[in-house]
C-alpha positions as CSV (number, residue, x, y, z in Angstrom):
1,X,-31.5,145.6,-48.6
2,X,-30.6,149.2,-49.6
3,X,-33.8,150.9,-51.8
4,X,-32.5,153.8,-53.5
5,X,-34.0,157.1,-54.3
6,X,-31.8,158.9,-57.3
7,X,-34.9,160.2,-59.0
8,X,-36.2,162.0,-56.6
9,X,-32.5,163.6,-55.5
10,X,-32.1,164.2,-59.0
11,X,-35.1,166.3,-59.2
12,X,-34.7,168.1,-56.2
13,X,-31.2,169.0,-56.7
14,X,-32.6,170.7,-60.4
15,X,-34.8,172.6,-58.6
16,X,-32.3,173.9,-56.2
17,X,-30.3,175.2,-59.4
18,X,-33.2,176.6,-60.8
19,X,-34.6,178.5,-57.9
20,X,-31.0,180.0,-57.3
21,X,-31.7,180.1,-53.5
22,X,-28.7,180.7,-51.4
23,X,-26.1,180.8,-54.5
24,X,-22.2,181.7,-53.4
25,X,-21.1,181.2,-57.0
26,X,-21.6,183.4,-60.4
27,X,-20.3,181.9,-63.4
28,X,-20.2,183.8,-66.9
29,X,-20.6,181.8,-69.7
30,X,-19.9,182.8,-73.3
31,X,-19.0,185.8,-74.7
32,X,-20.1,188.9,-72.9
33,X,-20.9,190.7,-76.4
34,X,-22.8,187.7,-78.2
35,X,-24.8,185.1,-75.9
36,X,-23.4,185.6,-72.3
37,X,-25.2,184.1,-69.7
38,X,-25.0,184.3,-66.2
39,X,-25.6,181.0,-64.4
40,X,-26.1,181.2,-59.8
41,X,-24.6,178.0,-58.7
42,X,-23.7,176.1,-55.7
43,X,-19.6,176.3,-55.1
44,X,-20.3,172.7,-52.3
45,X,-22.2,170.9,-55.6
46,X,-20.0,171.7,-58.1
47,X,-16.5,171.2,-56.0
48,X,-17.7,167.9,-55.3
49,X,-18.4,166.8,-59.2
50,X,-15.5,168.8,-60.4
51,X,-12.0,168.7,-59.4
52,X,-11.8,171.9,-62.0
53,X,-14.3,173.8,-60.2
54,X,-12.6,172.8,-56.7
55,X,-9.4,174.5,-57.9
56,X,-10.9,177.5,-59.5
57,X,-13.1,178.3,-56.2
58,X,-10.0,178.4,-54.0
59,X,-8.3,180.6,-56.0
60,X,-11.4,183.3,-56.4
61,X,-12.3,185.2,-53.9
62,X,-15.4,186.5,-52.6
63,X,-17.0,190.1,-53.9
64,X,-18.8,192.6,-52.0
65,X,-22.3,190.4,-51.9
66,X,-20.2,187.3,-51.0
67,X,-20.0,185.8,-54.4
68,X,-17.2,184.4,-56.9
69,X,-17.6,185.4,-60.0
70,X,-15.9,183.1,-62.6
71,X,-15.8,183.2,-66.0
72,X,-16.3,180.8,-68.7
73,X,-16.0,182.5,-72.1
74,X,-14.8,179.8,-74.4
75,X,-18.1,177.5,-73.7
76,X,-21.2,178.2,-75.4
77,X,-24.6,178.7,-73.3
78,X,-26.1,175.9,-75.2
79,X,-23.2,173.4,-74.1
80,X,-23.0,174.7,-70.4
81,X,-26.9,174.0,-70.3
82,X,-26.2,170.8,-70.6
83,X,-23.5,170.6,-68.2
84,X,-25.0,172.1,-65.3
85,X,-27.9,170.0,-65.3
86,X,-25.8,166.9,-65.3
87,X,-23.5,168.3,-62.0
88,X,-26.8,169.0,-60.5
89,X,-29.1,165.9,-61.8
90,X,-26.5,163.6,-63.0
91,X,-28.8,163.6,-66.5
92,X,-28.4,164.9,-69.8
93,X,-30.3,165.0,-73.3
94,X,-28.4,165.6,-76.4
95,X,-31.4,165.7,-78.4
96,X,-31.4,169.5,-79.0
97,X,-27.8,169.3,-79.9
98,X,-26.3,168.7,-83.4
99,X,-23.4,166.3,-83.8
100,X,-20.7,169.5,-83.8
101,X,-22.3,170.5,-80.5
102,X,-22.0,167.0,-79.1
103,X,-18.4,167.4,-79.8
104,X,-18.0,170.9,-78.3
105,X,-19.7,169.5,-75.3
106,X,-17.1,166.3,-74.9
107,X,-14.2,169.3,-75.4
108,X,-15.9,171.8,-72.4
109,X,-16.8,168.4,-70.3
110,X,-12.5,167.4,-70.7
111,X,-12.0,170.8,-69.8
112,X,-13.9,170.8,-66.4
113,X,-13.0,167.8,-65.7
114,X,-16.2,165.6,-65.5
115,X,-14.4,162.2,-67.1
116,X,-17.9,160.2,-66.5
117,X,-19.3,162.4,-68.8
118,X,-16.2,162.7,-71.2
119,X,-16.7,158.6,-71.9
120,X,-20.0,158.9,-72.2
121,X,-19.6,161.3,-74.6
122,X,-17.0,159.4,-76.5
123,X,-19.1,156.2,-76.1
124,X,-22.3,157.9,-77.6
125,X,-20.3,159.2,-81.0
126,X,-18.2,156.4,-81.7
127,X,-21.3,154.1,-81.6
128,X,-24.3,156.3,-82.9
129,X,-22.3,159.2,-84.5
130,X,-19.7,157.6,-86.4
131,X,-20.6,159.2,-89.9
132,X,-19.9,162.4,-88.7
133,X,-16.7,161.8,-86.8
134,X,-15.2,160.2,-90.6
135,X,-16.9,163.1,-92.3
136,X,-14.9,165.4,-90.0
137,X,-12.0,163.2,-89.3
138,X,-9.1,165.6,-90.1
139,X,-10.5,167.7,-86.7
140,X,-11.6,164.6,-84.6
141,X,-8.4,163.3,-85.1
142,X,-6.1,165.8,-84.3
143,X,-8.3,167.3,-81.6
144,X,-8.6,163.5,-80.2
145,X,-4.2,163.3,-80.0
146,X,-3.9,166.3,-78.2
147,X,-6.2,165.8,-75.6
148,X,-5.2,162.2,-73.8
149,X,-8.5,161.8,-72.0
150,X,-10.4,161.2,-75.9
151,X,-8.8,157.6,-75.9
152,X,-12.2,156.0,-77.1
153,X,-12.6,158.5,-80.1
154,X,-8.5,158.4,-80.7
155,X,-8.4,154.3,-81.1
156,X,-11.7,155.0,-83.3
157,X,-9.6,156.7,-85.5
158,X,-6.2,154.7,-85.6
159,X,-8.4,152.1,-86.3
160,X,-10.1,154.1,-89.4
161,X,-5.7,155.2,-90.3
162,X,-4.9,151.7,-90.1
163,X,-7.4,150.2,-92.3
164,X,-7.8,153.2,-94.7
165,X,-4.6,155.3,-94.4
166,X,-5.4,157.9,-97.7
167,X,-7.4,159.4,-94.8
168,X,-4.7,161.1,-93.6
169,X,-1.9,160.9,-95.8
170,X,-4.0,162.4,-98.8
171,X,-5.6,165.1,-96.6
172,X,-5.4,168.6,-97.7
173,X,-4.0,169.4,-94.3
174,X,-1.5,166.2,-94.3
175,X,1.5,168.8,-94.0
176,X,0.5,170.7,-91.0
177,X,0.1,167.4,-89.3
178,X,2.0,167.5,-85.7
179,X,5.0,165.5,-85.6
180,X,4.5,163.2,-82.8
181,X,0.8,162.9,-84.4
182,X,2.9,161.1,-87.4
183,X,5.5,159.2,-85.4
184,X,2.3,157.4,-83.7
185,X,0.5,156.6,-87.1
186,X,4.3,155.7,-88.4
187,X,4.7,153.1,-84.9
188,X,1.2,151.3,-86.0
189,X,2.1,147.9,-87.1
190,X,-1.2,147.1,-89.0
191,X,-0.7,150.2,-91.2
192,X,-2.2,149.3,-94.8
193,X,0.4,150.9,-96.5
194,X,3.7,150.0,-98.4
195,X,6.5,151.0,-96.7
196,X,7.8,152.6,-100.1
197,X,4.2,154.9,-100.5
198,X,5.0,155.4,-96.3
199,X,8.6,156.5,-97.0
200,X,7.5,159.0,-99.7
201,X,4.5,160.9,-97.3
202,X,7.1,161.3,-94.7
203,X,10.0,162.6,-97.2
204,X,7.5,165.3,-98.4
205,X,6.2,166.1,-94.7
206,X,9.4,166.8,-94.5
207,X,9.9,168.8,-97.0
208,X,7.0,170.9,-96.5
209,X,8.0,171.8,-93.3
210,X,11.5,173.7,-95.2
211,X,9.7,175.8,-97.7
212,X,13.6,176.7,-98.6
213,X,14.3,173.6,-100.2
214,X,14.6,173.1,-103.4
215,X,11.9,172.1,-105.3
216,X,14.9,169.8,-107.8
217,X,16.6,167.0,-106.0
218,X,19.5,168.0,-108.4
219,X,19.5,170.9,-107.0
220,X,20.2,170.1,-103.7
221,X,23.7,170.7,-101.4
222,X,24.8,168.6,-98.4
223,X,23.5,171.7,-96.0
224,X,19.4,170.8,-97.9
225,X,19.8,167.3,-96.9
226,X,21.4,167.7,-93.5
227,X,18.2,170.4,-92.9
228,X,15.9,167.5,-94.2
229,X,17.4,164.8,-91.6
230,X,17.2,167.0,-88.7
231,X,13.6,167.4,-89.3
232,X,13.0,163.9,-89.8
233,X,15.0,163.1,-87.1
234,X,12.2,161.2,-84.9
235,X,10.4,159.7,-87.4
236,X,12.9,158.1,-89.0
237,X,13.4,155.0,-86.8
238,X,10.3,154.1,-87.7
239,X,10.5,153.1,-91.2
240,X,10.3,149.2,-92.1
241,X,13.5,149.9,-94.4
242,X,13.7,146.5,-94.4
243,X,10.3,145.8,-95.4
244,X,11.3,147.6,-99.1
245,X,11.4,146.1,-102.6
246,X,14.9,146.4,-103.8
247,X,13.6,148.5,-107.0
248,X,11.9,150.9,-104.1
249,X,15.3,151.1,-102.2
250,X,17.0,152.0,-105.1
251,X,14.2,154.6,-106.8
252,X,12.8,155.6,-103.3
253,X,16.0,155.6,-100.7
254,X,19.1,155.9,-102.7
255,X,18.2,159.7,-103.9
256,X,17.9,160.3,-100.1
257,X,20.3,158.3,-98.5
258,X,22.5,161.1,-97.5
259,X,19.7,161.3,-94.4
260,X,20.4,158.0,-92.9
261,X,23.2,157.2,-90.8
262,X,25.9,155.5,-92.5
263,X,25.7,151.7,-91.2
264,X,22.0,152.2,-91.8
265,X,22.3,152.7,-95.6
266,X,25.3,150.3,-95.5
267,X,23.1,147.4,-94.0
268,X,20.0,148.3,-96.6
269,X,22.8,147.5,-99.4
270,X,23.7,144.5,-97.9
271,X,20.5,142.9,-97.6
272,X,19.8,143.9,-101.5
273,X,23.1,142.2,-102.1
274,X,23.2,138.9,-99.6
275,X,19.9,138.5,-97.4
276,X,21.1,136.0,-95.6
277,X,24.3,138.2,-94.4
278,X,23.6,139.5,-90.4
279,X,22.9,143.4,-90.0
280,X,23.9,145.2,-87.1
281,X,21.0,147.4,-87.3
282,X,17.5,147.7,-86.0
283,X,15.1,145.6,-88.1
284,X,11.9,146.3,-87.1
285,X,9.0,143.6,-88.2
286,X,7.3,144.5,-91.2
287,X,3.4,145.8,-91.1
288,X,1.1,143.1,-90.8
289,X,-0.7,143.8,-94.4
290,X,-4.1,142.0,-94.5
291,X,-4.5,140.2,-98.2
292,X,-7.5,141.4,-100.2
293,X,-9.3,138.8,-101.4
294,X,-10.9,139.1,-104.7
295,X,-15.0,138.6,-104.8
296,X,-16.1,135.6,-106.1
297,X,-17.3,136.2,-109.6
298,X,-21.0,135.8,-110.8
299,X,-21.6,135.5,-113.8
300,X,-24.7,136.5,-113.7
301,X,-23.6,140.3,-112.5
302,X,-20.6,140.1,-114.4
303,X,-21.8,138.9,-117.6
304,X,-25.7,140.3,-117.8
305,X,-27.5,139.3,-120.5
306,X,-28.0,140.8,-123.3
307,X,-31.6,142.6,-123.8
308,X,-31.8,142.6,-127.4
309,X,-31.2,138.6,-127.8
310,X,-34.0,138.1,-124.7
311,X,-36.2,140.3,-126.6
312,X,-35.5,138.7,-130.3
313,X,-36.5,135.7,-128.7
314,X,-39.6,136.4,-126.7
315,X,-40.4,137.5,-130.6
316,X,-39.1,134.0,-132.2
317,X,-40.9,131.9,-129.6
318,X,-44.1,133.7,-130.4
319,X,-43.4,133.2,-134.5
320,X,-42.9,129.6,-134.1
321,X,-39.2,129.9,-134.3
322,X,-36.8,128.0,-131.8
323,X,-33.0,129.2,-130.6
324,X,-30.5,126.7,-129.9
325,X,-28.7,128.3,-126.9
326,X,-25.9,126.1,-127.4
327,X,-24.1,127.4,-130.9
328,X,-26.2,129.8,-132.7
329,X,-29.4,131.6,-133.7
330,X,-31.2,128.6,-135.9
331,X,-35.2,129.8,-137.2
332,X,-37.5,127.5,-139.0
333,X,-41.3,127.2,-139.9
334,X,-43.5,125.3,-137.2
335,X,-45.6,123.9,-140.6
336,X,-44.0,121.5,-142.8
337,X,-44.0,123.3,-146.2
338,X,-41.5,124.5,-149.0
339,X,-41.7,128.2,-150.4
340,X,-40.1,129.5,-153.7
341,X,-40.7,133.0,-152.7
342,X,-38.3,134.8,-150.7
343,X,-38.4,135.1,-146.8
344,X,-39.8,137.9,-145.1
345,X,-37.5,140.3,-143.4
346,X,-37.7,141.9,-139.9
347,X,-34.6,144.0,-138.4
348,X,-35.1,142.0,-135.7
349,X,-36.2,138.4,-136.8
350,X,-37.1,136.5,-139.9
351,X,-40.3,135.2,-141.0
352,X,-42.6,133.2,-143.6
353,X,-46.1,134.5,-143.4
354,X,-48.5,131.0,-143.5
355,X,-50.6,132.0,-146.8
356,X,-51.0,130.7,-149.5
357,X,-49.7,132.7,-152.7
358,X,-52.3,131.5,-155.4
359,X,-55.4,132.6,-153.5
360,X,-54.1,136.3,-153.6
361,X,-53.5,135.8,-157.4
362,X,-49.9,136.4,-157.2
């Protein structure tokens, strides 16, 4: 039986950072003329939780004192707290730290290389942080695609492009989106999208990157639309063009066919024409589009009652006066007489008072 004793490591290993006794490192965090810090660390600890560290020790030397100095100026002292204490107590606390510095800290943890702590990290947004990471989806997301280790937060949001793709596609910064950022969303086969309103985002991403272009199709020469087609270049394979209405082939692709090759456009006719006819191109499957199902109506919510009548007839009921629900508002008197005299008026209701006439001298 093996009894472990991690705590107590842990806590000894802390105090060994704090006390700073027989440091060989000096590392500079932050800028030197905002919040600089200067942290005395243990190069044999930190090599052997960081294969950053062990490659930026070997290629330091040693000072005067018989210290490497390395600086860290693009972390912030408040992230590399956190840091160092995990390397040294293999324990952190994000409980001082908002949700942007949680994310700073998963950026400086990819950069020195500590992947236990990068899914942790990933693990602990996705699941208790997830507001945040929609609220600031436009920089998760493209923060997340360039660096491959963020695979948890990146499938988070495919998922989120998938099921909900105005995210991107109507983003204010839609246009500066990388190009093999759109080729992946364009490859997603479970992208809730029509391939005609998919079609149109990418012809205007592509336009927007050739601020010469004409602003009128009309407009246009052979040289605009052989510009437009090299920037497309990779992302058109992976349209559905065969997943188009015929009205969107004709509206949406024929004003643009001069981009697609040839047999391509010639095969899109084709099926239009005879679907049953075999293609010699590609035919890619069409997006799996889930069905929206319509709620189930309740009458109840979607036909509320109406006030006034409940009220008129709380009134009625205490007058003696009965509705029939069935066809229309019916009033009579609870007391078998005859009057001569007309009715009593309310705005609401209509009454006979249960007096007799003769006693008042009337």
């Amino acid at each position: 039986m093996t009894t472990q004793f991690y705590d107590r490591l842990s806590n000894d290993l802390c105090q060994l950072f704090e006390s700073g006794v027989d440091y060989d490192i000096s590392i500079e965090v932050g800028e030197e003329d905002t919040l600089a810090n200067i942290y005395k660390v243990h190069s044999i600890i930190l090599q052997s939780r960081s294969p950053y560290f062990r490659k930026k020790f070997n290629e330091i030397t040693f000072d005067d004192d018989h210290v490497k100095v390395l600086k860290l100026p693009n972390i912030s002292v408040k992230v590399f707290d956190v840091i160092i204490k995990y390397i040294y107590g293999g324990k952190i606390s994000l409980e001082k730290l908002e949700n942007s510095g949680i994310f700073d800290l998963l950026i400086a943890s990819n950069e020195l290389e500590l992947d236990e702590l990068v899914e942790h990290l990933q693990t602990h947004l996705v699941k208790n942080n997830s507001s945040w990471l929609r609220l600031n989806f436009d920089q998760v997301y493209r923060t997340s695609f360039q660096i491959k280790n963020f695979k948890i937060i990146l499938d988070f949001c495919n998922d989120i492009i998938a099921k909900h793709p105005n995210t991107i596609f109507e983003s204010e910064n839609f246009y500066s989106l990388p190009e093999d950022s759109l080729i992946s969303i364009l490859k997603q086969d479970d992208l809730q999208l029509e391939e005609g309103k998919i079609w149109k985002y990418v012809i205007e991403w592509g336009k927007a990157k050739n601020s010469t272009l004409p602003t009128d199709l009309n407009e246009w020469t052979n040289l605009n639309f052989i510009t437009l087609k090299e920037t497309l270049k990779e992302c058109l394979p992976h349209i559905r063009y065969f997943s188009f209405s015929n009205e969107d082939v004709v509206e949406l692709i024929f004003p643009y066919h001069q981009i697609l090759e040839s047999k391509l456009f010639l095969d899109i006719n084709s099926k239009i024409m005879t679907p049953s006819k075999q293609i010699s191109s590609i035919v890619l499957s069409p997006r799996k589009i889930l069905k929206k199902n319509l709620p189930i109506r309740n009458p109840i919510i979607d036909n509320p009652p109406d006030l006034n009548k409940i009220t008129e007839l709380s009134r009625d009921l205490q007058l003696g006066c009965v509705y029939n629900l069935k066809t229309e508002k019916r009033c009579y008197c609870k007391n078998d007489f005859s009057y001569s005299k007309p009715i009593r008026s309310h705005k609401l209701s209509s009454y006979i008072l249960d007096i007799s006439f003769f006693s008042l001298g009337l």
